[in-house]
C-alpha positions as CSV (number, residue, x, y, z in Angstrom):
1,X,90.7,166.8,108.3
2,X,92.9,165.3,111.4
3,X,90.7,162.9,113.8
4,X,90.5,163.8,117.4
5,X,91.5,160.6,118.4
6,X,91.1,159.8,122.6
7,X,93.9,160.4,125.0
8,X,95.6,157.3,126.9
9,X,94.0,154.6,125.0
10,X,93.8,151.6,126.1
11,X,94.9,147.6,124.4
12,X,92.1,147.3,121.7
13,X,90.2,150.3,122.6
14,X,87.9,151.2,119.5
15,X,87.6,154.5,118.2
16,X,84.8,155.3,115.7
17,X,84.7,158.9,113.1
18,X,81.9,158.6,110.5
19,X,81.8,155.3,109.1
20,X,85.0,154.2,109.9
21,X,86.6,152.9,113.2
22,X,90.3,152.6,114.5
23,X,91.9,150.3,117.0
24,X,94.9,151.0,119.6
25,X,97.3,148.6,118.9
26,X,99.4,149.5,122.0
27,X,101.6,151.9,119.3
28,X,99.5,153.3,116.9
29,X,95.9,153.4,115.9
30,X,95.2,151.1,113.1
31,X,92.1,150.9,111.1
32,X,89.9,147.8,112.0
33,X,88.2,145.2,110.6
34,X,84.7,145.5,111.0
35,X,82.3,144.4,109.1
36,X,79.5,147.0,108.6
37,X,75.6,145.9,108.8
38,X,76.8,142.8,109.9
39,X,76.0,140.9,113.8
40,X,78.6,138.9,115.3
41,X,76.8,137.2,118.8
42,X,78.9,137.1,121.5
43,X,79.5,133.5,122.7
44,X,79.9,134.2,126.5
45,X,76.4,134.5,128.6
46,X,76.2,137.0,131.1
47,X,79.3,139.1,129.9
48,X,78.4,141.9,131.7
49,X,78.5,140.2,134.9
50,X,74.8,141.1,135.9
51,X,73.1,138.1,136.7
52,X,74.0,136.5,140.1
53,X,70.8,133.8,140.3
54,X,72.5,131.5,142.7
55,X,74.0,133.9,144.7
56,X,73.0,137.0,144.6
57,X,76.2,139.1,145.5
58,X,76.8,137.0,148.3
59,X,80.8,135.6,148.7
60,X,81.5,132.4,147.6
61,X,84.1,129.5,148.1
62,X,85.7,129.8,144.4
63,X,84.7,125.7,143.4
64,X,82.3,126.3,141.5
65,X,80.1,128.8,139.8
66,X,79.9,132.2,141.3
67,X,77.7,134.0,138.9
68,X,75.7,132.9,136.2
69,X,77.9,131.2,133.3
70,X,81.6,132.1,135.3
71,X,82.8,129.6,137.4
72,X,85.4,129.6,139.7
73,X,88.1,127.0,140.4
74,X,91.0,126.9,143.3
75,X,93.6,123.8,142.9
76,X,96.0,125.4,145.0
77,X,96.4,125.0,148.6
78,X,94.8,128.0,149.5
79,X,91.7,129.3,149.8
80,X,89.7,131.5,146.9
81,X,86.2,132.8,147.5
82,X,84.4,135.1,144.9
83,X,81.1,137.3,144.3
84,X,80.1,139.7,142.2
85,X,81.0,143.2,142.9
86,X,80.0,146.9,141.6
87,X,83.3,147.9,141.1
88,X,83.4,147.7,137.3
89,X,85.3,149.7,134.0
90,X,83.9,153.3,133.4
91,X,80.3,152.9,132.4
92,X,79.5,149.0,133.2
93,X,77.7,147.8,136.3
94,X,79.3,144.7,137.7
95,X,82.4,142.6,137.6
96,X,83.1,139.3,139.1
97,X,85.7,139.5,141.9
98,X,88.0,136.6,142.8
99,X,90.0,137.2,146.7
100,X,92.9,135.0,147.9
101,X,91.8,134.2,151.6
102,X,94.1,131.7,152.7
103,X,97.5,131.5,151.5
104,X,98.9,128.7,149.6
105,X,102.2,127.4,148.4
106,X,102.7,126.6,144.4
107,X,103.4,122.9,143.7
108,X,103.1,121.3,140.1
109,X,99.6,120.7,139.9
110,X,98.4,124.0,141.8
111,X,96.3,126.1,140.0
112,X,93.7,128.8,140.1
113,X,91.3,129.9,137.3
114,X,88.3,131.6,136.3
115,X,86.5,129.7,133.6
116,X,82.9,130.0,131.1
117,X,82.2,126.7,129.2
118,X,80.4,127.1,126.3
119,X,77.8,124.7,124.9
120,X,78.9,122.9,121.7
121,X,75.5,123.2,119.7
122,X,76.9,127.4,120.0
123,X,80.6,126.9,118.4
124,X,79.0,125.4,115.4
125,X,80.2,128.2,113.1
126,X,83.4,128.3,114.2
127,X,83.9,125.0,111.9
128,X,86.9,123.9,114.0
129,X,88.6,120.7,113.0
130,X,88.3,121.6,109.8
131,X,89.9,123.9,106.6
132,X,87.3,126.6,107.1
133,X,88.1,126.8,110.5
134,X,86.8,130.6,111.4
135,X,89.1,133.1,113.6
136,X,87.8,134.3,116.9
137,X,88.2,137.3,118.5
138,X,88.6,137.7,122.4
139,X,88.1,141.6,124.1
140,X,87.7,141.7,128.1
141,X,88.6,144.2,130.9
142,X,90.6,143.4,133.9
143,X,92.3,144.6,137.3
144,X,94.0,143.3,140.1
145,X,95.7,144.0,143.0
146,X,99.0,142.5,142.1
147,X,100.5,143.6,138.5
148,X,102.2,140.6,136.8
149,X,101.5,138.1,134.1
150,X,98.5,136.5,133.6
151,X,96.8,134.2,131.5
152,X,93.8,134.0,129.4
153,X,93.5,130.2,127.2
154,X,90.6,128.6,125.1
155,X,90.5,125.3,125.8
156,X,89.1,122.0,123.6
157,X,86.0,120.6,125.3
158,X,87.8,117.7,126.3
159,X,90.6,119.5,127.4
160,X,93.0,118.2,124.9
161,X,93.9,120.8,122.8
162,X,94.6,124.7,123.7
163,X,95.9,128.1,122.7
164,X,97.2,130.4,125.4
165,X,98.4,133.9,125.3
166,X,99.4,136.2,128.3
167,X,99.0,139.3,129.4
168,X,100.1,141.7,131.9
169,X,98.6,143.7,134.6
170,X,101.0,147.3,134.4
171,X,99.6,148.8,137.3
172,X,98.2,147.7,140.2
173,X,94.1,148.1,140.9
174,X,93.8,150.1,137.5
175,X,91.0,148.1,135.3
176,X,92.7,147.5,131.5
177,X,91.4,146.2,128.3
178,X,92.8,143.1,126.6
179,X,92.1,141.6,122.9
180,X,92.6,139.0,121.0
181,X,92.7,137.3,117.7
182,X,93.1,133.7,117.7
183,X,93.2,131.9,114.7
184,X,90.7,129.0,113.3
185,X,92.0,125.7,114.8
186,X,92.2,123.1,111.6
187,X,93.0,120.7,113.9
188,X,92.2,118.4,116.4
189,X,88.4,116.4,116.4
190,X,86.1,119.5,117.9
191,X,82.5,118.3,119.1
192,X,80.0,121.1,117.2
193,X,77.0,120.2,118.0
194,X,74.8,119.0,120.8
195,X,74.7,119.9,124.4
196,X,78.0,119.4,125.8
197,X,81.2,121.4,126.7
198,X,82.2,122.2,123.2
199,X,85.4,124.9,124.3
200,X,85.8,126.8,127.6
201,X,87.5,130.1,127.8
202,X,89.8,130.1,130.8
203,X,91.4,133.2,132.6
204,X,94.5,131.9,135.0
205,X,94.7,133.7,137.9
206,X,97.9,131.3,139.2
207,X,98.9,127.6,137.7
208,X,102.0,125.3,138.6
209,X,104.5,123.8,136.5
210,X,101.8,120.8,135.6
211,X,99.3,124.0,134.4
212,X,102.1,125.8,132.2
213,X,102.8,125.7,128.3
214,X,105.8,126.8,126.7
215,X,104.2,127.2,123.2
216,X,102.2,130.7,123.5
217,X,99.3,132.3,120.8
218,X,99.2,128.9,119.1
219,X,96.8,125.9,119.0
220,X,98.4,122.7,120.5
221,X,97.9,119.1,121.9
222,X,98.3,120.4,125.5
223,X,96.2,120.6,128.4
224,X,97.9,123.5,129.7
225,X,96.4,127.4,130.0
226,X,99.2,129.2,131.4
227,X,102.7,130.2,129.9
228,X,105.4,129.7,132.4
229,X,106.2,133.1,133.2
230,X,102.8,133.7,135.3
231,X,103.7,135.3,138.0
232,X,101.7,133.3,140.5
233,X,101.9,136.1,143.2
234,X,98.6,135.8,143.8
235,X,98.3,133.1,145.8
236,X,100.9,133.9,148.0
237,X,99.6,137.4,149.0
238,X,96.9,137.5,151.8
239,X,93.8,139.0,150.4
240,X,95.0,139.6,147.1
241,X,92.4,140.0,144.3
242,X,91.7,140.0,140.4
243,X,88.3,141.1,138.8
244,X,87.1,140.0,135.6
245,X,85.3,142.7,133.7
246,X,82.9,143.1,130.7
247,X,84.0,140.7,128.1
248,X,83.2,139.4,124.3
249,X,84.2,136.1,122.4
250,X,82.9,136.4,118.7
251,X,83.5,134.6,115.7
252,X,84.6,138.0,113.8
253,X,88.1,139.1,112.3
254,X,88.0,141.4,115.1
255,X,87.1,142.0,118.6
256,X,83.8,144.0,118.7
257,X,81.9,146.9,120.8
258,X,80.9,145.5,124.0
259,X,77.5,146.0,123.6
260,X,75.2,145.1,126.2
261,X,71.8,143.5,125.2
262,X,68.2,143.8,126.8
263,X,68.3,142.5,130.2
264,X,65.5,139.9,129.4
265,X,67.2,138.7,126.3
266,X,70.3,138.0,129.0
267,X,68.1,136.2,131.4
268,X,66.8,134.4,129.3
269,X,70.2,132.9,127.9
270,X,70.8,132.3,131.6
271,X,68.2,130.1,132.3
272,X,68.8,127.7,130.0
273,X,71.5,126.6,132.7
274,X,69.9,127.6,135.8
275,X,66.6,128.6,136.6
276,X,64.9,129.6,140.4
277,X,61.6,130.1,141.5
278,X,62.4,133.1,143.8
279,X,62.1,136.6,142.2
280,X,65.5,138.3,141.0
281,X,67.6,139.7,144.1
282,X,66.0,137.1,146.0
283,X,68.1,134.9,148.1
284,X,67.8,130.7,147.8
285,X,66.1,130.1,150.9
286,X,64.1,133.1,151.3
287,X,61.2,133.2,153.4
288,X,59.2,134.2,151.0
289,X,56.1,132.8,148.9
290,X,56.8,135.4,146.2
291,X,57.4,133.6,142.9
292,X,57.3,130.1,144.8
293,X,55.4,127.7,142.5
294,X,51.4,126.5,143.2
295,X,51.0,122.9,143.0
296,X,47.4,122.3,141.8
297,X,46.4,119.3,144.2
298,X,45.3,119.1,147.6
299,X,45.3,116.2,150.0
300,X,42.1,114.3,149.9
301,X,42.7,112.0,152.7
302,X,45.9,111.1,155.2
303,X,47.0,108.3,152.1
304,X,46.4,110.3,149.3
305,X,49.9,112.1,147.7
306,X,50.4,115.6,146.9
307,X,51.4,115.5,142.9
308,X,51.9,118.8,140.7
309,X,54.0,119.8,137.4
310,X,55.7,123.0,136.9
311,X,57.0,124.5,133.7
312,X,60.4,125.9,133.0
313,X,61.0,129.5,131.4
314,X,63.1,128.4,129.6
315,X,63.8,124.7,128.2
316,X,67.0,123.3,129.6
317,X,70.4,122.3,128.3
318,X,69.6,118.9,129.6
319,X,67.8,117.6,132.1
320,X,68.2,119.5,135.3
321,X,68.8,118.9,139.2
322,X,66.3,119.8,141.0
323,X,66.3,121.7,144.6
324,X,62.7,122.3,146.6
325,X,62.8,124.7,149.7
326,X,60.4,125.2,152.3
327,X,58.4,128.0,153.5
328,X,58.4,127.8,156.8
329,X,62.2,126.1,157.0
330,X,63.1,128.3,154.4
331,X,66.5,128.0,154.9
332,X,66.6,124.1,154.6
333,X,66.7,122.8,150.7
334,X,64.3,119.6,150.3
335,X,61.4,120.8,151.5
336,X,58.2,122.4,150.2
337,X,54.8,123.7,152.1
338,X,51.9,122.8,152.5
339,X,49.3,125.0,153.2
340,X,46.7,123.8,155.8
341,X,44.6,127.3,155.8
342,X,46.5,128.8,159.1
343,X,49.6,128.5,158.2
344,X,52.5,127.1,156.4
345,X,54.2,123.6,157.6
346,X,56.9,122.2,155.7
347,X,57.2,118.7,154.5
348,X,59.9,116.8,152.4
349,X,59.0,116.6,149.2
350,X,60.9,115.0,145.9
351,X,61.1,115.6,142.3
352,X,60.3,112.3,140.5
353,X,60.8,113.4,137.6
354,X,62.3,116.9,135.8
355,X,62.7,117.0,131.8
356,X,64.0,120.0,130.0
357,X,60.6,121.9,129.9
358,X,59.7,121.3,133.5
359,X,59.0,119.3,136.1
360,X,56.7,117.1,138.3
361,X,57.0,116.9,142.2
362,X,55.5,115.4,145.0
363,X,54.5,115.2,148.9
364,X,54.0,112.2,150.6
365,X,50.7,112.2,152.5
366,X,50.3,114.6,155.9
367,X,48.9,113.8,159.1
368,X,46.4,116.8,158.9
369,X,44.6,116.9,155.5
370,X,42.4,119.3,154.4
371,X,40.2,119.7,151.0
372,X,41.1,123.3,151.3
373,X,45.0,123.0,151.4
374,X,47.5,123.0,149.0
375,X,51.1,123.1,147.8
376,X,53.3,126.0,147.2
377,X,57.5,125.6,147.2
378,X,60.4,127.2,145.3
379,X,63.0,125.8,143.5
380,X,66.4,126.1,141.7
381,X,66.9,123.8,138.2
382,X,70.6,123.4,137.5
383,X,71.7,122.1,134.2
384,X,75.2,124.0,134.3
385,X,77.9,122.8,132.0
């Protein structure tokens, strides 16, 4: 019986009859490897793009991270800013949006890039550095403003080892999937365990001569995550944009489904990096005592401290900065509230001490104690890669 295979496919695009499942190699479909009953976890958080603690939606200068587990970064002598957008592939919420808004001009060491570390205690079974080195298997959707060459890289935690492989943007502000096999790297002395950057993935959005490779889709002693014929258009072009869409990085023989998990589940592997007080969708520096922390202690006397100790949600990577923000300053980090039973007055505060399943903080004495008071403050706990 002849398959009704789907029209148009895409690079990598999956089609599944019955127990079997095809994959459009850009010619032809081609049956892929996939192994039944088995689970393949993906090794990027937040690949659907849905959790925006720090932010929020809000636009960004690109120097940093813009959403939770995607940073951005802008060597160039322009100006990147990004935020998450809901302009996404057919059936997927978000993506993460990237906008050129001052021009720059290319020099050796320019680059621009969009980049997830990933925590060496969860490469472990990739066994790289060694003869059982597992293949991994890279699937993502993206679009852009400018079509062109682009580049997508894994890189060695320390930076000194990389593969690179390109790929091109055919139409202009059309999303398109991408895959990839890349093979176990046998060599090199990969960190796998602990909680460190064990290997980033690395999308380059423009990079100078300084960025570029000239061996592609193989591992090497090189720094590098670009080939040289990026077309580096980008950052040229007032305004110009790429967006990063739903993507996967599995230790498989084949790039999987993109299949979202619970919400919760994503949260969750979230906040092992970065954690806030304020409820989701809620700003840092809300003026809000929703979801701000209590602070059992009140103020006995003018010399007697405020002390309190607030667990995590999640235990930490490692131990985390800590950020306090007032009530009634909301918009000034470094501050908490205490609350004299009228209102809220804001006093700085200070966190002597944060571990990876919480923290203790505390107020200095106030000029007006009460028995009756107390402290209440929000917070954001970085421990990003």
């Amino acid at each position: 019986m002849a398959l009704d295979f789907p029209n148009s496919p895409t690079l990598g695009q999956l089609f599944t009859s019955g127990a079997l499942t095809w994959r459009w190699d850009g010619a032809k479909w081609v049956a892929a490897t996939l192994a039944t009953g088995l689970y393949f976890p993906n090794k990027l958080i937040n690949p659907f793009m849905e959790i925006d603690q720090a932010n929020e939606g809000a636009s960004v200068n690109a120097v940093n991270y813009i959403i939770d587990g995607f940073a951005a970064f802008n060597g160039s002598a322009g100006t990147l800013t990004g935020q998450r957008v809901t302009d996404a592939p057919p059936g997927y919420p978000y993506s993460l949006r990237i906008q050129q808004t001052v021009v720059g001009s290319l020099a050796a060491g320019s680059y621009a890039q969009i980049k997830q570390p990933i925590e060496a205690d969860d490469i472990a079974d990739t066994r790289f550095g060694t003869s059982a080195a597992q293949n991994l298997s890279l699937a993502f959707w993206a679009k852009a403003s400018l079509a062109g060459t682009y580049s997508a890289a894994l890189l060695h935690g320390s930076i000194v080892r990389s593969y690179v492989f390109p790929f091109v943007i055919s139409a202009a502000n059309t999303w398109q999937f991408f895959s990839q096999v890349i093979p176990g790297d046998t060599g090199g002395a990969w960190t796998l365990s602990g909680n460190s950057t064990g290997m980033s993935l690395v999308i380059g959005l423009t990079a100078g001569s300084g960025q570029q490779v000239t061996t592609l889709n193989a591992w090497q002693t090189s720094p590098g995550f670009a080939p040289s014929t990026i077309s580096n258009t980008m950052l040229t072009t007032l305004n110009s944009t790429f967006q990063l869409g739903p993507c996967g990085l599995w230790v498989a023989p084949a790039p999987q489904p993109l299949l979202r998990t619970s919400i919760e589940t994503e949260l969750s592997r979230c906040q092992r990096y970065y954690e806030k007080s304020y409820d989701t969708g809620q700003a840092l520096g809300s003026n809000s005592s929703q979801g701000g922390s209590l602070v059992i202690g009140t103020q006995g006397t003018v010399t007697t401290n405020i002390n309190g100790s607030v667990p995590f949600s999640v235990a930490k990577r490692a131990a985390p900065t800590m950020t306090m923000y007032g009530l009634a300053t909301a918009s000034t980090p470094g501050k908490g509230s205490y609350w004299n039973g009228t209102a809220y007055t804001d006093y700085t505060g200070s966190f002597p001490s944060a571990g990876v399943h919480g923290f203790n903080c505390v107020w200095p004495s106030v000029t007006s104690p009460t028995t009756t008071g107390f402290m209440i403050t929000h917070w954001a706990a970085d421990s990003r890669l």
